[in-house]
mmCIF file of the N, C-alpha and C atoms, coordinates in Angstrom:
data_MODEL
# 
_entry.id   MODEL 
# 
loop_
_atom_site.group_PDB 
_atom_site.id 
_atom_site.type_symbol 
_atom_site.label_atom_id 
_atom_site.label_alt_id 
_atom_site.label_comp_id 
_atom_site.label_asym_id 
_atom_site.label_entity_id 
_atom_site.label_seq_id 
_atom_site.pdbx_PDB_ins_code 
_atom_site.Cartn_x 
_atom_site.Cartn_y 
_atom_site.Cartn_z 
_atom_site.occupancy 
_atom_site.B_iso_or_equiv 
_atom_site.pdbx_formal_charge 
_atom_site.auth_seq_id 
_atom_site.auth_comp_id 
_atom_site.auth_asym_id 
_atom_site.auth_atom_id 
_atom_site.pdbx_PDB_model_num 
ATOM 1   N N  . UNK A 1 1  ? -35.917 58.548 35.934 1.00 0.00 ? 1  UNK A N  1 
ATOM 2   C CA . UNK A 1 1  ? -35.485 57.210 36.287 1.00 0.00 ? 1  UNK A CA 1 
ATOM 3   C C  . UNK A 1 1  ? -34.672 56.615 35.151 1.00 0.00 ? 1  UNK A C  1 
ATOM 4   N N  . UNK A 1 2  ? -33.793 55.751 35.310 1.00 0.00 ? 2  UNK A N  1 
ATOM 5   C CA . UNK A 1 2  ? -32.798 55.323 34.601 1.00 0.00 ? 2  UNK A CA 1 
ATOM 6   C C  . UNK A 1 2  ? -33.165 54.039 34.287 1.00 0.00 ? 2  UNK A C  1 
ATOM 7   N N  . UNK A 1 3  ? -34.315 53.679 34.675 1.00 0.00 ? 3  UNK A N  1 
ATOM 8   C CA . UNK A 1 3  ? -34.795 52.210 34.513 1.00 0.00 ? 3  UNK A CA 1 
ATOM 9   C C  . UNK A 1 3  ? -36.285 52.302 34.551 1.00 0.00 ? 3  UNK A C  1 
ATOM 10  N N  . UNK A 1 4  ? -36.801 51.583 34.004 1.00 0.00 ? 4  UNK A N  1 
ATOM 11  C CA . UNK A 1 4  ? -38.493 51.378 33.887 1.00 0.00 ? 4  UNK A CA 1 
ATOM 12  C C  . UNK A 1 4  ? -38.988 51.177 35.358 1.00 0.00 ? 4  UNK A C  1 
ATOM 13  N N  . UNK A 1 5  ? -40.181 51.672 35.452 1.00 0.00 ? 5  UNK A N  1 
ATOM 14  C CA . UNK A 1 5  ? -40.632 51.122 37.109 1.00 0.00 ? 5  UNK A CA 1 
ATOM 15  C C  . UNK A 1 5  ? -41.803 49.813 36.361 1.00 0.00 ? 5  UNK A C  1 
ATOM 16  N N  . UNK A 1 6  ? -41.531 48.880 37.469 1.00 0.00 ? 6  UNK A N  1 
ATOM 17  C CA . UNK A 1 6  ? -42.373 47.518 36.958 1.00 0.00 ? 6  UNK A CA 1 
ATOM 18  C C  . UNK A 1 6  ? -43.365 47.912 38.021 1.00 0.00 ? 6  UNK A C  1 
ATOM 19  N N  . UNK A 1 7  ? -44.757 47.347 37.879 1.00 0.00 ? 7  UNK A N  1 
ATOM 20  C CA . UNK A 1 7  ? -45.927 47.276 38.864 1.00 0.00 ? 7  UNK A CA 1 
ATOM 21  C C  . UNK A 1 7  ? -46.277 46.029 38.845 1.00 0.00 ? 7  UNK A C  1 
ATOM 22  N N  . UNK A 1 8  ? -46.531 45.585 39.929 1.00 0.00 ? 8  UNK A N  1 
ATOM 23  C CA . UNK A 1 8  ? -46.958 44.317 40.067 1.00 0.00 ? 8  UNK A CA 1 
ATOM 24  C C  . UNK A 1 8  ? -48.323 44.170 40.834 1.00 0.00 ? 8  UNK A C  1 
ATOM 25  N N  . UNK A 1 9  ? -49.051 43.513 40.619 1.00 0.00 ? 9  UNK A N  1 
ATOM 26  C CA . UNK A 1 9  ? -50.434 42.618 41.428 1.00 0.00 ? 9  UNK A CA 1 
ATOM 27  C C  . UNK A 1 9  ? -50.641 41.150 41.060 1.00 0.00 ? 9  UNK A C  1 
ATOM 28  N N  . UNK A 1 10 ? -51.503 41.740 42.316 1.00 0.00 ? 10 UNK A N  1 
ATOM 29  C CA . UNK A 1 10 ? -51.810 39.896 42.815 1.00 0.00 ? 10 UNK A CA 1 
ATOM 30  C C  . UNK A 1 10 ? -53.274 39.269 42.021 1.00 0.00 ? 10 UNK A C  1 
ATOM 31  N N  . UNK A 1 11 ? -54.026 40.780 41.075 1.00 0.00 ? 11 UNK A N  1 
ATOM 32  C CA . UNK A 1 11 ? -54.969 40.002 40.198 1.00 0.00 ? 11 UNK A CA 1 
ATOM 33  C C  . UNK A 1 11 ? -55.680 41.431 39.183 1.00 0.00 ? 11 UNK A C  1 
ATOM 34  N N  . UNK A 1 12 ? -55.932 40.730 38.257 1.00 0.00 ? 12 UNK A N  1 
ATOM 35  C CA . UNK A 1 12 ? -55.906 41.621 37.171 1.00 0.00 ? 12 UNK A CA 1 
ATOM 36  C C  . UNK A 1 12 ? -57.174 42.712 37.521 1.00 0.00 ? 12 UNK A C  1 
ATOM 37  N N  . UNK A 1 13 ? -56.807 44.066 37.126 1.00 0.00 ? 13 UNK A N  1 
ATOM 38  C CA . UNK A 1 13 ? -57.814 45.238 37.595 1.00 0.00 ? 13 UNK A CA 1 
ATOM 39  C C  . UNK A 1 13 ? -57.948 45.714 36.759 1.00 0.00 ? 13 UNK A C  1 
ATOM 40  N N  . UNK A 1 14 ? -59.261 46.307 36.690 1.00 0.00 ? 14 UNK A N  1 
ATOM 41  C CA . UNK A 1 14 ? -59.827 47.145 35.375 1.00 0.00 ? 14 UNK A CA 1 
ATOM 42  C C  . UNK A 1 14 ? -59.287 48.267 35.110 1.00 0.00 ? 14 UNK A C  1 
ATOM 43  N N  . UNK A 1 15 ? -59.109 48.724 34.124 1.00 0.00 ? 15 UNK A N  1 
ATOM 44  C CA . UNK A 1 15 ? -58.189 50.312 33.725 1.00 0.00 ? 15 UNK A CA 1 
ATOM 45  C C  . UNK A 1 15 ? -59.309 51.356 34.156 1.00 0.00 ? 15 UNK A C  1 
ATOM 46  N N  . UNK A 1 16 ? -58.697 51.888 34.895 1.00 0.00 ? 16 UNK A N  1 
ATOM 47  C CA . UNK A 1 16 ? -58.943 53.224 35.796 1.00 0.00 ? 16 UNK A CA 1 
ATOM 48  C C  . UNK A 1 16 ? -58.874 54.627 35.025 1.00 0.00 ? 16 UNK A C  1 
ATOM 49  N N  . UNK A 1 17 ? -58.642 54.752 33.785 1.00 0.00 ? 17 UNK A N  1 
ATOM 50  C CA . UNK A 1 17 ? -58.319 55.639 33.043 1.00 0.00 ? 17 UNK A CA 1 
ATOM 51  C C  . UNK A 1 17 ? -57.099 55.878 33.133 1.00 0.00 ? 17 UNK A C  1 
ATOM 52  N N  . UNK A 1 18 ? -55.976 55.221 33.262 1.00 0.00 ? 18 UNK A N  1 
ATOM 53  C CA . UNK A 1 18 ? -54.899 55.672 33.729 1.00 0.00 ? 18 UNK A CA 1 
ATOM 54  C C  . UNK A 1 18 ? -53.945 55.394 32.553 1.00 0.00 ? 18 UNK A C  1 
ATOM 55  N N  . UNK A 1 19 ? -53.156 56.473 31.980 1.00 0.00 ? 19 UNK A N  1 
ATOM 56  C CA . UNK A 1 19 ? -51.929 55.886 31.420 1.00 0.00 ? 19 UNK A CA 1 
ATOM 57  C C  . UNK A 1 19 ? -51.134 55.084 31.591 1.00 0.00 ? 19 UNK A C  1 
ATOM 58  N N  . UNK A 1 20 ? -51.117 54.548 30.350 1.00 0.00 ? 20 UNK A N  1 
ATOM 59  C CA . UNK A 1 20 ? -49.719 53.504 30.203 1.00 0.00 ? 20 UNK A CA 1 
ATOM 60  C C  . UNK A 1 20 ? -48.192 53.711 29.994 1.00 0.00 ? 20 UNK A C  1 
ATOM 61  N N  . UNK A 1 21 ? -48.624 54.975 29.452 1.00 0.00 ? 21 UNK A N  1 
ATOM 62  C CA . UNK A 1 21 ? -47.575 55.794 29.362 1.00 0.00 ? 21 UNK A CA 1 
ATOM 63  C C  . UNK A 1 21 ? -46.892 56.124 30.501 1.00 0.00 ? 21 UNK A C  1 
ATOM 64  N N  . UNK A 1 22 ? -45.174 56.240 30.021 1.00 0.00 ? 22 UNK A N  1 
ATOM 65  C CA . UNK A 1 22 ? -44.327 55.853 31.417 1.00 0.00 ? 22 UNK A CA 1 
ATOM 66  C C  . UNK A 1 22 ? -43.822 57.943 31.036 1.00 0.00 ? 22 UNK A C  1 
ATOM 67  N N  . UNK A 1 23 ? -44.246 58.582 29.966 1.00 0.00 ? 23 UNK A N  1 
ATOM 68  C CA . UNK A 1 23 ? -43.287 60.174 30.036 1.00 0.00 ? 23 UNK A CA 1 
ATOM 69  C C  . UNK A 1 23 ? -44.136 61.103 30.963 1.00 0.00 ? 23 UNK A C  1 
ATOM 70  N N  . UNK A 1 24 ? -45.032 60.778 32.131 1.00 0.00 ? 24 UNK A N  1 
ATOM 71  C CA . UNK A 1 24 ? -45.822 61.399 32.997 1.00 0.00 ? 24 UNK A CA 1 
ATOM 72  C C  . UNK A 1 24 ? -45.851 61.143 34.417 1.00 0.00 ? 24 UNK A C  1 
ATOM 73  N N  . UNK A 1 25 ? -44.908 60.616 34.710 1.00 0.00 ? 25 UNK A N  1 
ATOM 74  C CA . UNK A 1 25 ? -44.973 59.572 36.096 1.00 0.00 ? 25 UNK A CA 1 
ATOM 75  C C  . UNK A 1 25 ? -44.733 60.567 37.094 1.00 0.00 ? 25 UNK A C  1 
ATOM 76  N N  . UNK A 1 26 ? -45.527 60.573 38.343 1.00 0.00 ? 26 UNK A N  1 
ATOM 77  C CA . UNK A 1 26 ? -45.128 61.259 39.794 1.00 0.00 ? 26 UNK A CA 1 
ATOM 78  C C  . UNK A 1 26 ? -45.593 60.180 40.878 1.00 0.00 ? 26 UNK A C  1 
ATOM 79  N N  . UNK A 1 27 ? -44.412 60.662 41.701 1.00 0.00 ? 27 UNK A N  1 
ATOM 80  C CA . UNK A 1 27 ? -44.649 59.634 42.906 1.00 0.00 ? 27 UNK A CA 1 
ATOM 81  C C  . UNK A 1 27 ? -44.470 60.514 44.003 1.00 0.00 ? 27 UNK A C  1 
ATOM 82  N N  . UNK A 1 28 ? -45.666 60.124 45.037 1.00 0.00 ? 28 UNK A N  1 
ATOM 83  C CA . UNK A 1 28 ? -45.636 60.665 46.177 1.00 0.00 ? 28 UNK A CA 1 
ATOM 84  C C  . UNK A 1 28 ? -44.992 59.473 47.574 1.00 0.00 ? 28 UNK A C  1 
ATOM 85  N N  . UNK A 1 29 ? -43.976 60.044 48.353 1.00 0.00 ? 29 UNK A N  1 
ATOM 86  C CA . UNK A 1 29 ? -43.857 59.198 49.146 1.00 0.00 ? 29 UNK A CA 1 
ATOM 87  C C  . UNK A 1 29 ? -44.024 59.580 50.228 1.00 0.00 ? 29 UNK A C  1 
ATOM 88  N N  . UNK A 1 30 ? -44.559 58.793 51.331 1.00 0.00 ? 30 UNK A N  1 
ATOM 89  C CA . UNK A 1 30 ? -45.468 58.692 52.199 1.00 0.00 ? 30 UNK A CA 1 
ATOM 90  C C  . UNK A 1 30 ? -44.790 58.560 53.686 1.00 0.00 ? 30 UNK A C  1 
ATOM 91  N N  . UNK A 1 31 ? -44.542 59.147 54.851 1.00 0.00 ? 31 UNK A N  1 
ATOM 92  C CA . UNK A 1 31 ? -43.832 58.727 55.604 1.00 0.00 ? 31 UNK A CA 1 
ATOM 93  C C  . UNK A 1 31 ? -44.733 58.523 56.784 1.00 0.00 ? 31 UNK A C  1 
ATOM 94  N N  . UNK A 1 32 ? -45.184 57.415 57.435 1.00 0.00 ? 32 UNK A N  1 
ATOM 95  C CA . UNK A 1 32 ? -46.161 57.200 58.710 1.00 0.00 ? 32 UNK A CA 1 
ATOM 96  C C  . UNK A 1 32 ? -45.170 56.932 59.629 1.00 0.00 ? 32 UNK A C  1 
ATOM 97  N N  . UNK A 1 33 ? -43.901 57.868 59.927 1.00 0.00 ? 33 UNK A N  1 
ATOM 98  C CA . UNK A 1 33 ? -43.347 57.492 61.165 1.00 0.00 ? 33 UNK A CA 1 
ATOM 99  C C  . UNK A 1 33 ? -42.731 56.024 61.107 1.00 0.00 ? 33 UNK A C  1 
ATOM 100 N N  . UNK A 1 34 ? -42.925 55.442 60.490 1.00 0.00 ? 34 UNK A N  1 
ATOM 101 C CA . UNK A 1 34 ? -42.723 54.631 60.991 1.00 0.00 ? 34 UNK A CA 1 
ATOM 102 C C  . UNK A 1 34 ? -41.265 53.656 60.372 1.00 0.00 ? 34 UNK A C  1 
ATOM 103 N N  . UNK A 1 35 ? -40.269 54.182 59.876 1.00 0.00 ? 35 UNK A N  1 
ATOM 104 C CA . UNK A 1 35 ? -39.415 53.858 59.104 1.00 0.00 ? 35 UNK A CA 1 
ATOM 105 C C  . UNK A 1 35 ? -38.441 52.860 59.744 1.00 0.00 ? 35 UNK A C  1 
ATOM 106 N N  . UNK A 1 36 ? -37.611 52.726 58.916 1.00 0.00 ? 36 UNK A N  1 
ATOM 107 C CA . UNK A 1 36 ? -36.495 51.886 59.187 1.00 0.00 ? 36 UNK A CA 1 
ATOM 108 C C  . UNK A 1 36 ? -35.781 51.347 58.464 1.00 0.00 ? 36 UNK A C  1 
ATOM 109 N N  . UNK A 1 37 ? -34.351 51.948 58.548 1.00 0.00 ? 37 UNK A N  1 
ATOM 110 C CA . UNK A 1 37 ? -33.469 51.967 57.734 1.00 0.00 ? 37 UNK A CA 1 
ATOM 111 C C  . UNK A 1 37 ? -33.194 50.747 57.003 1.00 0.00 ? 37 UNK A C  1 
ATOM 112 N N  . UNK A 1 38 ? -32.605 50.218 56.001 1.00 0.00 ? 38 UNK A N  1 
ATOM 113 C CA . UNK A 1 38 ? -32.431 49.079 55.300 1.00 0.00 ? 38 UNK A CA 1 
ATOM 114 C C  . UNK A 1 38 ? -31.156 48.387 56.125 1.00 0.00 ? 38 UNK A C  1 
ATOM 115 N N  . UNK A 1 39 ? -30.506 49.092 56.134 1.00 0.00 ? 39 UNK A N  1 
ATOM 116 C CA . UNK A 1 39 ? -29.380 48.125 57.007 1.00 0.00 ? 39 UNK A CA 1 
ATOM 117 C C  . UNK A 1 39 ? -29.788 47.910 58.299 1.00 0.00 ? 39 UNK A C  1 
ATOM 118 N N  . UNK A 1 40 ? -30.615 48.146 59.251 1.00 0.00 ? 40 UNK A N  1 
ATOM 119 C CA . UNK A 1 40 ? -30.935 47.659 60.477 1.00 0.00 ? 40 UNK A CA 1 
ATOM 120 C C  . UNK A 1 40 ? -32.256 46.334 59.817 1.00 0.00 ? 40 UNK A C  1 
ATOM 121 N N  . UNK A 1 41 ? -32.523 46.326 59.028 1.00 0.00 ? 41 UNK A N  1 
ATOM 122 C CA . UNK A 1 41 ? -33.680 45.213 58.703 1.00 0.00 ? 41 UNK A CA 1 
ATOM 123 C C  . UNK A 1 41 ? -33.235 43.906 59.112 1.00 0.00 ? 41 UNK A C  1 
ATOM 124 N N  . UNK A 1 42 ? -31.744 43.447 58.708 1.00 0.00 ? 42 UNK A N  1 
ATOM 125 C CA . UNK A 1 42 ? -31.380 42.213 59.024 1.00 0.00 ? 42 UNK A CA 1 
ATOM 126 C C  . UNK A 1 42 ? -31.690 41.510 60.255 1.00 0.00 ? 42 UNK A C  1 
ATOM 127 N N  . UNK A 1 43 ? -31.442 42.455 61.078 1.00 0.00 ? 43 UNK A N  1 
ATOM 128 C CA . UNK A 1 43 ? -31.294 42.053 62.655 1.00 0.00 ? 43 UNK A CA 1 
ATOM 129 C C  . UNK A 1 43 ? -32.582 42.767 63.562 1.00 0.00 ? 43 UNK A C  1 
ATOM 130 N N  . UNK A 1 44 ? -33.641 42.895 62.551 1.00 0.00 ? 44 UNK A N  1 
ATOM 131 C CA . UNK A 1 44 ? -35.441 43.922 63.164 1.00 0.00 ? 44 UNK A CA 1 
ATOM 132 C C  . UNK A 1 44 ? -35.842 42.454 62.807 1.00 0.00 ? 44 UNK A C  1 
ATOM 133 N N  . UNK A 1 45 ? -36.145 42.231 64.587 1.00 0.00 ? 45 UNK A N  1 
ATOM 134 C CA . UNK A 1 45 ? -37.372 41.027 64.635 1.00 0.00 ? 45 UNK A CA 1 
ATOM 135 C C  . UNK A 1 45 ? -38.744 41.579 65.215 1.00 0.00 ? 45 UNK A C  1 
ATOM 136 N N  . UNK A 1 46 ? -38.970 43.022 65.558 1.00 0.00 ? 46 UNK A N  1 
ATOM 137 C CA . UNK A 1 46 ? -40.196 43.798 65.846 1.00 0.00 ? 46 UNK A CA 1 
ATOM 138 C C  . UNK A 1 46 ? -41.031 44.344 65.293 1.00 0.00 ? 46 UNK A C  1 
ATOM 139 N N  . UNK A 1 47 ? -42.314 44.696 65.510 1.00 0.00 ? 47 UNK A N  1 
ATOM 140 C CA . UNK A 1 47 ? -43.189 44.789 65.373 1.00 0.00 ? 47 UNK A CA 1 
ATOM 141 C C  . UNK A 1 47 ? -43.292 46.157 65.062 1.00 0.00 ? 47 UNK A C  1 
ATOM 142 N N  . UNK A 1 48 ? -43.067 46.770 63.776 1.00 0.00 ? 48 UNK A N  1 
ATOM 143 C CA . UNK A 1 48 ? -42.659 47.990 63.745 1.00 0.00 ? 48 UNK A CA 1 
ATOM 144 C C  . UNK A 1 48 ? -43.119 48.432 62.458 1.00 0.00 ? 48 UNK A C  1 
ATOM 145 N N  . UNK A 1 49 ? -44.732 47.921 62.617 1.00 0.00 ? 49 UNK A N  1 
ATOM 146 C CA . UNK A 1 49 ? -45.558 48.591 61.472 1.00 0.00 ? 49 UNK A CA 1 
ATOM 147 C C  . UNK A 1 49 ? -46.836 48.700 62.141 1.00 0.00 ? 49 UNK A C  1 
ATOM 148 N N  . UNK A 1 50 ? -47.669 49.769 61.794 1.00 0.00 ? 50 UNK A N  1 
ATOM 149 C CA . UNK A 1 50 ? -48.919 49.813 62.220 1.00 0.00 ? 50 UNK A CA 1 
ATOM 150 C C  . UNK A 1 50 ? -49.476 48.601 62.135 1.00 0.00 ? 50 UNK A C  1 
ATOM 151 N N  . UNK A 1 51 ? -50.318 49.006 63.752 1.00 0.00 ? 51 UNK A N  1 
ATOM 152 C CA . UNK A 1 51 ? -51.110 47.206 63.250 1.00 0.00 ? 51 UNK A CA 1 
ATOM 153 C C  . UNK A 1 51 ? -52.438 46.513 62.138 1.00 0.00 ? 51 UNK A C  1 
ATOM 154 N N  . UNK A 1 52 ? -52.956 48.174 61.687 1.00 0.00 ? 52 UNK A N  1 
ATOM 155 C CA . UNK A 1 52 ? -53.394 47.683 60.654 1.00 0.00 ? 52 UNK A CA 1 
ATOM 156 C C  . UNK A 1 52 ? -53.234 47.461 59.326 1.00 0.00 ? 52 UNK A C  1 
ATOM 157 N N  . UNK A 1 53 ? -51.685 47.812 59.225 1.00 0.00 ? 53 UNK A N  1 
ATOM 158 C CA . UNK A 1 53 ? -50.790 47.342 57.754 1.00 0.00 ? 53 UNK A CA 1 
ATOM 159 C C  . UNK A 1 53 ? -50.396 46.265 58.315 1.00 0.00 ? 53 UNK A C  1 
ATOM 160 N N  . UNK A 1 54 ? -50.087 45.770 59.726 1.00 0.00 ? 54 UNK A N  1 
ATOM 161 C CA . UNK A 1 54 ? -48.850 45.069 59.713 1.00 0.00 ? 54 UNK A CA 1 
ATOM 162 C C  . UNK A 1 54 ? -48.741 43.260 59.037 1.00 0.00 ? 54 UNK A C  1 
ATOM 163 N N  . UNK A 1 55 ? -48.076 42.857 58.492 1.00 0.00 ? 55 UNK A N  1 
ATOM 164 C CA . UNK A 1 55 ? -47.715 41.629 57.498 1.00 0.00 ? 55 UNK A CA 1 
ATOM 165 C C  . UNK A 1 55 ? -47.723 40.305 58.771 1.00 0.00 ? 55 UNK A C  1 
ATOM 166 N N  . UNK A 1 56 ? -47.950 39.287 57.734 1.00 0.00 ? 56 UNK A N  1 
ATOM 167 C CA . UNK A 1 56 ? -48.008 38.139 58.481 1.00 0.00 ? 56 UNK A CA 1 
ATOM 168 C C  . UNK A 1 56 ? -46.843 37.820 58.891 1.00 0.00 ? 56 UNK A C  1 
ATOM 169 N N  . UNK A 1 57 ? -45.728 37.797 58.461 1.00 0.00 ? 57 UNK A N  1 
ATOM 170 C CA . UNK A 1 57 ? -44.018 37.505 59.045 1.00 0.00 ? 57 UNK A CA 1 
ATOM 171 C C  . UNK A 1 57 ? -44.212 38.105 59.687 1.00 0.00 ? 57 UNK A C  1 
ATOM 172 N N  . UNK A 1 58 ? -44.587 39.833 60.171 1.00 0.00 ? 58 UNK A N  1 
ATOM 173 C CA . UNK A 1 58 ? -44.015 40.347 61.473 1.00 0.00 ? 58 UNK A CA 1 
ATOM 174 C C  . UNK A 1 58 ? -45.005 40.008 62.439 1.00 0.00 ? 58 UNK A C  1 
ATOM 175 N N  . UNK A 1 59 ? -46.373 39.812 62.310 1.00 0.00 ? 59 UNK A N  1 
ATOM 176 C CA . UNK A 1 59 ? -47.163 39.592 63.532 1.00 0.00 ? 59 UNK A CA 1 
ATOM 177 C C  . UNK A 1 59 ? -46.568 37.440 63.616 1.00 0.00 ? 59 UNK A C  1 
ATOM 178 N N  . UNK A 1 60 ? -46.321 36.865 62.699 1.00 0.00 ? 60 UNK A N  1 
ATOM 179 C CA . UNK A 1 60 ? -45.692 35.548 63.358 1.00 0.00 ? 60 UNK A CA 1 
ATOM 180 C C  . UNK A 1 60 ? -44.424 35.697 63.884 1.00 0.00 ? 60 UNK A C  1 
ATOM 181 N N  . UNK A 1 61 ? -43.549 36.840 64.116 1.00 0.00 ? 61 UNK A N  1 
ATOM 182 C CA . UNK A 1 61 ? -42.330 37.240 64.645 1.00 0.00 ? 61 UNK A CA 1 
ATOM 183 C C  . UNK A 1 61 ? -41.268 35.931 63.797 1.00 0.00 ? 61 UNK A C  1 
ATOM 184 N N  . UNK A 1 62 ? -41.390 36.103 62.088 1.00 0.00 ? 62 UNK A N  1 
ATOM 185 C CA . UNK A 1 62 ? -40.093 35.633 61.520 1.00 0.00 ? 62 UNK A CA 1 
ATOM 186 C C  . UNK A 1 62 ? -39.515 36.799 61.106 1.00 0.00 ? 62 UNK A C  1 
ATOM 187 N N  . UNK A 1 63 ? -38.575 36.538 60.424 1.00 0.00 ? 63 UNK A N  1 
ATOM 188 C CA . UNK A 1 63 ? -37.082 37.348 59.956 1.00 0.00 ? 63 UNK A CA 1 
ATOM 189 C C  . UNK A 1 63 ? -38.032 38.468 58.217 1.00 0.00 ? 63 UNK A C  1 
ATOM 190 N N  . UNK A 1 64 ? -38.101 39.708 58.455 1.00 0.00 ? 64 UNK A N  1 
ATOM 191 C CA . UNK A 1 64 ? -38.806 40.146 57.593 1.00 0.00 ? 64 UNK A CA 1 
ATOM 192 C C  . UNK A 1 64 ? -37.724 41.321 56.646 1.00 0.00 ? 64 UNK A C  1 
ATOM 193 N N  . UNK A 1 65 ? -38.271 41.690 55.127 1.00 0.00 ? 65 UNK A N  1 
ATOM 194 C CA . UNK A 1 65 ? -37.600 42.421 55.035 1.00 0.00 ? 65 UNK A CA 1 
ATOM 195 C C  . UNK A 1 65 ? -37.986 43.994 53.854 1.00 0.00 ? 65 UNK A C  1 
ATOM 196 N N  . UNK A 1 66 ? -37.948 44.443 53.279 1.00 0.00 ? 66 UNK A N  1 
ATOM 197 C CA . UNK A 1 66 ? -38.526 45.281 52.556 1.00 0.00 ? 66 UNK A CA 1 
ATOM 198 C C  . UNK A 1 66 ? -39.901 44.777 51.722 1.00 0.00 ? 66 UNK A C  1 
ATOM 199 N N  . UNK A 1 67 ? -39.475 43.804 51.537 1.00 0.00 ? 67 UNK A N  1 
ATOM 200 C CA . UNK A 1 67 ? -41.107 43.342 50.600 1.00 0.00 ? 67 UNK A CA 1 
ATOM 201 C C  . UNK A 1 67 ? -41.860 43.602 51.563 1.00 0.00 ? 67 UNK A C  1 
ATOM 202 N N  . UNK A 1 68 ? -42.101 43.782 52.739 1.00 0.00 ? 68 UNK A N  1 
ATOM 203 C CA . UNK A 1 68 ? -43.176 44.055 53.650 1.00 0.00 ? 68 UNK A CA 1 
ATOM 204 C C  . UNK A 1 68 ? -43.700 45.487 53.443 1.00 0.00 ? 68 UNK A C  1 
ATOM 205 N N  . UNK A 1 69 ? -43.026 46.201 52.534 1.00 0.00 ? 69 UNK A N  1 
ATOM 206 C CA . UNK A 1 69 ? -44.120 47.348 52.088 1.00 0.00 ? 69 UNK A CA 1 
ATOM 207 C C  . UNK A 1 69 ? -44.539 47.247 50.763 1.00 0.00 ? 69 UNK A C  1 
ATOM 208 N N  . UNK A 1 70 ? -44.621 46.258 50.257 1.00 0.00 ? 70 UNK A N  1 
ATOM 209 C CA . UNK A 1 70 ? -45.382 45.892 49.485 1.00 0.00 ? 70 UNK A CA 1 
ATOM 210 C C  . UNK A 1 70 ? -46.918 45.230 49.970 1.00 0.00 ? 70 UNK A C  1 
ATOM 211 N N  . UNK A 1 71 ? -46.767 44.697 50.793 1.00 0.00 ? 71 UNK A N  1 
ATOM 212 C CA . UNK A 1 71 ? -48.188 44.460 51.703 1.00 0.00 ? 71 UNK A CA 1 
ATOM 213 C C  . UNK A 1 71 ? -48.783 45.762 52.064 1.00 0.00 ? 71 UNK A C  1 
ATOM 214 N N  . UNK A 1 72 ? -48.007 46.701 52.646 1.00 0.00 ? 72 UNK A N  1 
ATOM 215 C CA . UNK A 1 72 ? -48.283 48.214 53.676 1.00 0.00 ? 72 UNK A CA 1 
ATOM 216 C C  . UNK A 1 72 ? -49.265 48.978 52.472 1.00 0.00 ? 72 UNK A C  1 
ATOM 217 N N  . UNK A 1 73 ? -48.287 48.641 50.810 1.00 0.00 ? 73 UNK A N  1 
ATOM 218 C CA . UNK A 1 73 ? -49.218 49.868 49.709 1.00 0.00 ? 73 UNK A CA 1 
ATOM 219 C C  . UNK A 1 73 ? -50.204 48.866 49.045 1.00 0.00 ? 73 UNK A C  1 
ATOM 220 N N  . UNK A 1 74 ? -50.279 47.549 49.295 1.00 0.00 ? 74 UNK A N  1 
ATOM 221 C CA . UNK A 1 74 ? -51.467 47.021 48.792 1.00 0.00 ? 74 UNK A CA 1 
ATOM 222 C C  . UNK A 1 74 ? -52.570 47.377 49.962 1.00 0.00 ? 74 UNK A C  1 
ATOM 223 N N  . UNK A 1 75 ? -52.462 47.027 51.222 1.00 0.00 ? 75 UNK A N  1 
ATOM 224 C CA . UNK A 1 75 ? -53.193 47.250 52.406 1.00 0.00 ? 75 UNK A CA 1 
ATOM 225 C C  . UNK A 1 75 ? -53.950 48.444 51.889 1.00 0.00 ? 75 UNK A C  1 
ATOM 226 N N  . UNK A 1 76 ? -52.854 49.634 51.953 1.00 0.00 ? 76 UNK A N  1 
ATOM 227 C CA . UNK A 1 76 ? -53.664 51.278 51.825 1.00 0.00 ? 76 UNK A CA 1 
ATOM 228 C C  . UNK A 1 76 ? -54.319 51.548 50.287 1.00 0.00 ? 76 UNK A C  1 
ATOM 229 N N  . UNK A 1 77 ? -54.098 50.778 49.579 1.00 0.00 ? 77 UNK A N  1 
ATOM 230 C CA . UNK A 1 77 ? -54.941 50.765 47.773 1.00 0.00 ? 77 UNK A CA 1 
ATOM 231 C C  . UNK A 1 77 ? -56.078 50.054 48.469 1.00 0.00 ? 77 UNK A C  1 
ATOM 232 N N  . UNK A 1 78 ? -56.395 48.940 49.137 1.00 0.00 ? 78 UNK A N  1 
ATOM 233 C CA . UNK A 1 78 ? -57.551 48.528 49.479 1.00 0.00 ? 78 UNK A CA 1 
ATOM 234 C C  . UNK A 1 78 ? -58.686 49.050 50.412 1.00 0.00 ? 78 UNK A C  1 
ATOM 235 N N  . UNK A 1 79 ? -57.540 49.896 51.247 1.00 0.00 ? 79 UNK A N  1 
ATOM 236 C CA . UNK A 1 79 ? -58.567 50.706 52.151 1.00 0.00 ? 79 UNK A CA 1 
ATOM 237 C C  . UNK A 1 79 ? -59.312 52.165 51.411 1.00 0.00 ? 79 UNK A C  1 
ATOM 238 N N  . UNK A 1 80 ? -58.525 52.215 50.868 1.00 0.00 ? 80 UNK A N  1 
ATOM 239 C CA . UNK A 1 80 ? -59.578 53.959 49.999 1.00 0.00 ? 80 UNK A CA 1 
ATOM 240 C C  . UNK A 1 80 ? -59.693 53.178 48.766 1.00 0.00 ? 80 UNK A C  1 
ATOM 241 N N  . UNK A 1 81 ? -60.180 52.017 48.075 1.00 0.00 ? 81 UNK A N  1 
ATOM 242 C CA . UNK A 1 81 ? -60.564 51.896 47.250 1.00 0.00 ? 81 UNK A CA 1 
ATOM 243 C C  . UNK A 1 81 ? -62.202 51.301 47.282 1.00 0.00 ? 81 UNK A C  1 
# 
């Protein structure tokens, strides 16, 4: 990566044993079917996340947009944790 990856939460968690160190990093990415391209997001007013990830903008049917998988990988950290 050509840039640092930032992590963010919504409240402070105990260290897991996990490095801080950024020269070890792997990322697995995850595909549940259920994708959708970035340029069709503008104009996606549907319901087009599982319903037990799915975010409060899309079940109130407003205008949603990538930050909504930021809900999807907090959702799935809470369910196997």
């Amino acid at each position: 990566l050509s840039r640092p990856v930032i992590f963010t939460q919504s409240q402070l968690l105990p260290n897991f044993g996990l490095s801080t160190s950024f020269d070890n990093i792997s990322v697995c990415l995850i595909d549940y079917s259920e994708t959708l391209p970035v340029t069709q997001l503008t104009n996606w007013h549907g319901m087009y996340q599982p319903a037990v990830v799915r975010t409060p903008e899309v079940i109130l049917g407003h205008p949603w947009s990538s930050s909504v998988d930021t809900w999807t990988i907090e959702c799935l950290v809470r369910f196997i944790s």
